[in-house]
DRENLUMVEX-155473 format. One line per field, with one value per atom (N, C-alpha, C, O): atom name; residue number from 0; x, y, z; residue in three letters; chain. Coordinates in pm, whole numbers. Each point is the difference from the previous one (the first is absolute). Example, Ala and Ser with C-alpha at 12.3 -4.5 7.8 and 13.67 -1.06 7.14 Angstrom:
2
atomo <- c(N,CA,C,O,N,CA,C,O)
num <- c(0,0,0,0,1,1,1,1)
east <- c(1319,-89,90,104,-139,82,-77,51)
north <- c(-569,119,120,-2,107,119,109,111)
up <- c(780,0,0,66,-138,6,73,17)
residuo <- c(Ala,Ala,Ala,Ala,Ser,Ser,Ser,Ser)
cadena <- c(A,A,A,A,A,A,A,A)
//
This chain:
95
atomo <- c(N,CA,C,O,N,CA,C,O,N,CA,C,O,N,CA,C,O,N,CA,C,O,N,CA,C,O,N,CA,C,O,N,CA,C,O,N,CA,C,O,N,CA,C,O,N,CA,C,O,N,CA,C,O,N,CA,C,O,N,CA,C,O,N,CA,C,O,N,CA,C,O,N,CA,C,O,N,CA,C,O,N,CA,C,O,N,CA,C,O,N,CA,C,O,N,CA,C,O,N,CA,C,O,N,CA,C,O,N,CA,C,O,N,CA,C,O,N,CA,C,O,N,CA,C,O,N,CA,C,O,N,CA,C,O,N,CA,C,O,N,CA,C,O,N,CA,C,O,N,CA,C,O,N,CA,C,O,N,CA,C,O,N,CA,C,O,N,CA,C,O,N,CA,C,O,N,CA,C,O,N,CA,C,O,N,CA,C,O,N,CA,C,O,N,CA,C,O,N,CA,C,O,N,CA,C,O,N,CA,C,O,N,CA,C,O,N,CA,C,O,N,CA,C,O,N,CA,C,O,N,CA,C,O,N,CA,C,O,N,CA,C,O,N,CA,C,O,N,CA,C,O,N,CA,C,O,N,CA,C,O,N,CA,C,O,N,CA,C,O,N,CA,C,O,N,CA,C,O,N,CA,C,O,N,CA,C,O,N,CA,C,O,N,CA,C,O,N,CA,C,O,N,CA,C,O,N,CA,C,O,N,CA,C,O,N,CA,C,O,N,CA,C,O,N,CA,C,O,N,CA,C,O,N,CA,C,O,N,CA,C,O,N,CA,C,O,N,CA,C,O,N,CA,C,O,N,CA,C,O,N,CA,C,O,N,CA,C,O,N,CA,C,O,N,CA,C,O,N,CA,C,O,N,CA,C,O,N,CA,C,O,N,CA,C,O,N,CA,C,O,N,CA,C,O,N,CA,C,O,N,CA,C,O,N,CA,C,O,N,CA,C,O,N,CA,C,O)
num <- c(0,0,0,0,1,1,1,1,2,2,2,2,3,3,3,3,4,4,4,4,5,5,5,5,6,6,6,6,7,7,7,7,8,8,8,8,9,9,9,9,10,10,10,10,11,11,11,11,12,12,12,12,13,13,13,13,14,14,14,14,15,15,15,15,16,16,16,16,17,17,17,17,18,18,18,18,19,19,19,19,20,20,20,20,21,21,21,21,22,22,22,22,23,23,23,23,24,24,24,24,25,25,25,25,26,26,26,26,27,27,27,27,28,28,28,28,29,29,29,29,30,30,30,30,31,31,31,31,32,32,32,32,33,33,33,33,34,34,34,34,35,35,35,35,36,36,36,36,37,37,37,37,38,38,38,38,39,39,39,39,40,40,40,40,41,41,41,41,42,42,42,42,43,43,43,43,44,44,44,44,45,45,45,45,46,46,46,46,47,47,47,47,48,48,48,48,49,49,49,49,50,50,50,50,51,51,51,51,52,52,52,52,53,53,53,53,54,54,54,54,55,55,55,55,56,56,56,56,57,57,57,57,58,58,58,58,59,59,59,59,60,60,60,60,61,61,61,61,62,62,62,62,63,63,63,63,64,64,64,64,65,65,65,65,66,66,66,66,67,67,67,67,68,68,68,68,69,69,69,69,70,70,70,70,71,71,71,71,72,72,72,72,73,73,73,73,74,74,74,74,75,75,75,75,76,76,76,76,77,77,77,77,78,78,78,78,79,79,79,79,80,80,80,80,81,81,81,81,82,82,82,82,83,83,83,83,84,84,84,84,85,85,85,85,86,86,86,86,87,87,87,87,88,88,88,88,89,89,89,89,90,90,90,90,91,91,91,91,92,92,92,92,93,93,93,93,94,94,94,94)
east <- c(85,-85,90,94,-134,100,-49,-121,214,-14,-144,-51,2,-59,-119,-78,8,-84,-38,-117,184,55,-86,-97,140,-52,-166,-85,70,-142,-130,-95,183,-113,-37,-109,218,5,-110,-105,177,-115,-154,-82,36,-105,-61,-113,224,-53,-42,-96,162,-10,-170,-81,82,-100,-145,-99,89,-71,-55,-119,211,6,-30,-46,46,-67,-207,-91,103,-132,-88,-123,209,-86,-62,-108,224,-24,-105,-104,145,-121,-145,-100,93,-116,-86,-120,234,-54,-51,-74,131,-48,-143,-93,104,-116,-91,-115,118,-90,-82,-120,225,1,-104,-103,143,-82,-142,-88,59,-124,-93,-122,191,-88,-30,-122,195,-31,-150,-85,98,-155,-68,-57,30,-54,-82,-118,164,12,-146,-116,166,-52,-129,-94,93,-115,-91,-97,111,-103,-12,-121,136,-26,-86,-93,114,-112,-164,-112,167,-132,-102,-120,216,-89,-58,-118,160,-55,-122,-112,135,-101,-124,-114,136,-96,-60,-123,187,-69,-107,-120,201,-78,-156,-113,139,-113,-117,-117,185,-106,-79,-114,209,-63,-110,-90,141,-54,-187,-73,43,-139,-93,-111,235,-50,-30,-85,173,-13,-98,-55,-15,-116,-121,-97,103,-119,-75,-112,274,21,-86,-115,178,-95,-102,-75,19,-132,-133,-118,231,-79,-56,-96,206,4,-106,-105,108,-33,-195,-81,56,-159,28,-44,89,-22,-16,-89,181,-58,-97,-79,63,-96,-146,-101,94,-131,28,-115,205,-49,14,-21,63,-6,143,7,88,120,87,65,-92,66,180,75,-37,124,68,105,-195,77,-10,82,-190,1,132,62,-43,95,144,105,-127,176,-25,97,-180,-23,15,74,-170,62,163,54,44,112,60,69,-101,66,-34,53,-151,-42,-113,-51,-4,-157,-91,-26,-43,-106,-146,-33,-23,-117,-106,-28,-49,-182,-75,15,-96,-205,-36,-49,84,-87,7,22,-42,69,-93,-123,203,-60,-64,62,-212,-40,-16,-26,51,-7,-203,-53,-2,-145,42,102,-224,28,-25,-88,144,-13,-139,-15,-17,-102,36,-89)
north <- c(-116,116,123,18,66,109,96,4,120,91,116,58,-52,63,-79,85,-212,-85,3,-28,53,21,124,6,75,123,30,64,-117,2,-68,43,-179,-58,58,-11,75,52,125,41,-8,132,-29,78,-186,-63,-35,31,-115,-42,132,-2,92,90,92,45,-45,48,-84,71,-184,-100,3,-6,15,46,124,13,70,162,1,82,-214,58,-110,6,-107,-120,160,49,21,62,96,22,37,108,-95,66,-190,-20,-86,-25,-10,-11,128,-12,137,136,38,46,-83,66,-126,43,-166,-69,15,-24,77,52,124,13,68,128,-62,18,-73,-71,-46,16,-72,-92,101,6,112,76,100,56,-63,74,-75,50,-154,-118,12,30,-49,15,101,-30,152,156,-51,-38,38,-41,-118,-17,-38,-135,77,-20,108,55,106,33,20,88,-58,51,-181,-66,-51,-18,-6,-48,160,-7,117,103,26,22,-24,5,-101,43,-154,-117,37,-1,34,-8,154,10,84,159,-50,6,-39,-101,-56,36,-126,-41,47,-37,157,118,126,67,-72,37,-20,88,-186,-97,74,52,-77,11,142,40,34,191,-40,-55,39,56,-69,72,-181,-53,112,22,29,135,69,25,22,159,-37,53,-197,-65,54,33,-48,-51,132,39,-6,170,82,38,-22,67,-30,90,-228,-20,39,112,-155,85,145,56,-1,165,29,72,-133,41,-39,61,-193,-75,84,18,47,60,151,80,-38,166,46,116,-205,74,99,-33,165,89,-4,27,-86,31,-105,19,-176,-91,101,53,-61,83,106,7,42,97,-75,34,-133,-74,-83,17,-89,-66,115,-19,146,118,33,11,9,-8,-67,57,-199,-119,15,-67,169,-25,-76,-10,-52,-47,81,92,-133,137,-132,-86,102,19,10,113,-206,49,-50,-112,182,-69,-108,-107,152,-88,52,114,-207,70,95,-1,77,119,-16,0,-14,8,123,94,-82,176,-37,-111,220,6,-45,19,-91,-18,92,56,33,60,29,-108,141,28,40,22)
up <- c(0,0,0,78,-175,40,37,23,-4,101,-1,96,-277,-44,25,43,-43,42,150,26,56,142,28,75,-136,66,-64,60,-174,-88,147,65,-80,110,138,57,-12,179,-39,49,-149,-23,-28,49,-127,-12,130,37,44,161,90,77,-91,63,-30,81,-230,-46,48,20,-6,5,169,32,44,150,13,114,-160,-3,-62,9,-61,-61,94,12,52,95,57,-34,141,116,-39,62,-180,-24,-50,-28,20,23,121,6,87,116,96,98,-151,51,-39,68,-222,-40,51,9,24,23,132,15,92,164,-18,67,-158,-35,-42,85,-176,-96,126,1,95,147,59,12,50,53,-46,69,-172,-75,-49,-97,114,-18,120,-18,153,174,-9,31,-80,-15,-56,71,-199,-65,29,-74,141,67,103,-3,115,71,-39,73,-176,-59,-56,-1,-40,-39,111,-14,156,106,42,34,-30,44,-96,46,-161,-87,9,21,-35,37,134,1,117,164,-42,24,-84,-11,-87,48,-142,-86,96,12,48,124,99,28,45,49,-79,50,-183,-66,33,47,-76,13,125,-4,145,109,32,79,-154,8,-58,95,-184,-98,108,25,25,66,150,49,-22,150,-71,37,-172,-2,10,82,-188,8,107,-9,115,114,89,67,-110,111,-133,52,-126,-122,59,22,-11,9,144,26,47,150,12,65,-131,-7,-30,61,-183,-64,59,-37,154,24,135,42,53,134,-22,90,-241,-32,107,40,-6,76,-113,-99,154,-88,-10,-94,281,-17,-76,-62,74,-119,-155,-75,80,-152,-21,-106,182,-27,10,-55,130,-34,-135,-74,25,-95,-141,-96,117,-128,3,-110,251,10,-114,-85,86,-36,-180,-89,75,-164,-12,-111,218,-44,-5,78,-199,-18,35,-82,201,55,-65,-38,8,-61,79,48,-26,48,-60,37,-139,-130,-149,-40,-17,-148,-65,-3,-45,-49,-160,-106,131,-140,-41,74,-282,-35,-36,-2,-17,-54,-135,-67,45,-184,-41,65,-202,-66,-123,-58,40,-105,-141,-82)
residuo <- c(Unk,Unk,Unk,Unk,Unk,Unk,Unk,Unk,Unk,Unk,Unk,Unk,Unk,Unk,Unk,Unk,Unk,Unk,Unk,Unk,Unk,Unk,Unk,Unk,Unk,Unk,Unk,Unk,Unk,Unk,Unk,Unk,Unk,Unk,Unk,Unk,Unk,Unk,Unk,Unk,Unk,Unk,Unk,Unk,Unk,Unk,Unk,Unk,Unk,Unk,Unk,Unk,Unk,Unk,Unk,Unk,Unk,Unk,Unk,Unk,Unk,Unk,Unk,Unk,Unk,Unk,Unk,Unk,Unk,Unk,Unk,Unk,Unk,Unk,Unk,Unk,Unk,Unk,Unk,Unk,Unk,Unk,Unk,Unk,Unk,Unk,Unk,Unk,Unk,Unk,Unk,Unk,Unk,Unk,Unk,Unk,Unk,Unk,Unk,Unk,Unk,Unk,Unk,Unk,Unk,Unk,Unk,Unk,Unk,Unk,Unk,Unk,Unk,Unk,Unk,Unk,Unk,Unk,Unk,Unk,Unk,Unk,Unk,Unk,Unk,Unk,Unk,Unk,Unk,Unk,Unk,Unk,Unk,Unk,Unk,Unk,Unk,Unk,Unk,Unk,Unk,Unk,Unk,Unk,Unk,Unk,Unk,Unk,Unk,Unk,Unk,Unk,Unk,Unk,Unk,Unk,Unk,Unk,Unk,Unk,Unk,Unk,Unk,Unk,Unk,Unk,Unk,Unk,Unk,Unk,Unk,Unk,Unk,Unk,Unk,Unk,Unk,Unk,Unk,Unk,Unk,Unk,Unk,Unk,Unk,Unk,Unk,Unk,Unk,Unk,Unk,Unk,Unk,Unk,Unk,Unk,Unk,Unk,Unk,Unk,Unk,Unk,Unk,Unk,Unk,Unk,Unk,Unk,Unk,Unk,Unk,Unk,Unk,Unk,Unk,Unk,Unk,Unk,Unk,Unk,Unk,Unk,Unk,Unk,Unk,Unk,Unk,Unk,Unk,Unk,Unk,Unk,Unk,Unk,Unk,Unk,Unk,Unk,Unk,Unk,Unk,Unk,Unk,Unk,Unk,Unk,Unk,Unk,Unk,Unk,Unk,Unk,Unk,Unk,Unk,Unk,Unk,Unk,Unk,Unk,Unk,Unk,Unk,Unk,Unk,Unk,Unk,Unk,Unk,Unk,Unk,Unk,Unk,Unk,Unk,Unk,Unk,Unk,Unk,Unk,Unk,Unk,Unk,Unk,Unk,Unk,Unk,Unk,Unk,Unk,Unk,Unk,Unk,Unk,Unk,Unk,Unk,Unk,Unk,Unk,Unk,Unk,Unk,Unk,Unk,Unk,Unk,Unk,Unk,Unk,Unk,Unk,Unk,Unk,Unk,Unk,Unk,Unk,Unk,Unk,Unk,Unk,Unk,Unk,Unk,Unk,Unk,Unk,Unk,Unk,Unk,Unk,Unk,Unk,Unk,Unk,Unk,Unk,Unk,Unk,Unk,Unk,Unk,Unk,Unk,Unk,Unk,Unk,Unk,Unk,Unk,Unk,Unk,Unk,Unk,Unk,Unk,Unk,Unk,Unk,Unk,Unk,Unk,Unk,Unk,Unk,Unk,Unk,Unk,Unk,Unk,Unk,Unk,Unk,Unk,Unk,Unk,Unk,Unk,Unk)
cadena <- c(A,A,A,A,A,A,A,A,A,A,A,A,A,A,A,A,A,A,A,A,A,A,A,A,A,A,A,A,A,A,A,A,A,A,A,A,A,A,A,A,A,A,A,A,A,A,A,A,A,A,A,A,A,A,A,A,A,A,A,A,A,A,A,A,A,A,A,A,A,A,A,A,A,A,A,A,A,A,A,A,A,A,A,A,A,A,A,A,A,A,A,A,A,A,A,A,A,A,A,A,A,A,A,A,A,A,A,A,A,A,A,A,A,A,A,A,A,A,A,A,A,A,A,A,A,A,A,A,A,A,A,A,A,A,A,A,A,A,A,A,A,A,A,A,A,A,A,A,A,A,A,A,A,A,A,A,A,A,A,A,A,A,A,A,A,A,A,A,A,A,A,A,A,A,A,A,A,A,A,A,A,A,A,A,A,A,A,A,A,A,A,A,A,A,A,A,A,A,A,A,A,A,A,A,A,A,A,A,A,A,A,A,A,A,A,A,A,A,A,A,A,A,A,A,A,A,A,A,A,A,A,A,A,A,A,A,A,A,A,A,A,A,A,A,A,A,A,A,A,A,A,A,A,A,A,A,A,A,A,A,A,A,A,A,A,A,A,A,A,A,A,A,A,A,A,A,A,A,A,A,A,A,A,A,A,A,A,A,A,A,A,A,A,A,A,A,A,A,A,A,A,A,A,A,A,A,A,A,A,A,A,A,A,A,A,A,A,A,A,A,A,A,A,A,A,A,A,A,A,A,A,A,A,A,A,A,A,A,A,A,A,A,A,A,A,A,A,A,A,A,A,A,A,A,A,A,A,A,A,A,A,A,A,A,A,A,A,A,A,A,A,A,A,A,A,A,A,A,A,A)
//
């Protein structure tokens, strides 16, 4: 083997050992937001679920105001963006 063969391969080895490491880095990196993102999907999925149970609350409070006339729920429920009816508003028919 000569000397010029010698140094071709070390440099090859060397090269070869530089790109293992840089992809055991980037693989360490890849898990790590991997980690991130499944953690985002359980927040999303559990918020989803709560989701259901908020809407059943206003549900509930929404006919309670509305069936004992409590003004001050009403006024935390308008807080929140619920808009409150009696009953639905028909227009007169037109002629």
């Amino acid at each position: 083997m000569t000397k010029k063969s010698k140094i071709i391969l070390t440099s090859l080895s060397v090269l070869v050992l530089l790109l293992v490491l840089v992809n055991i880095v980037i693989g360490l990196g890849n898990q790590s937001i991997q980690t991130d993102v499944s953690e985002r999907q359980q927040l999303i999925a559990h918020t989803m679920q709560l989701e259901a149970l908020n809407r059943q609350l206003i549900n509930v409070l929404a006919n309670l105001a509305l069936k004992t006339n409590d003004e001050p729920l009403m006024g935390v429920l308008a807080a929140a963006g619920i808009n409150l009816q009696a009953g639905p508003q028909t227009k007169p028919a037109a002629k």
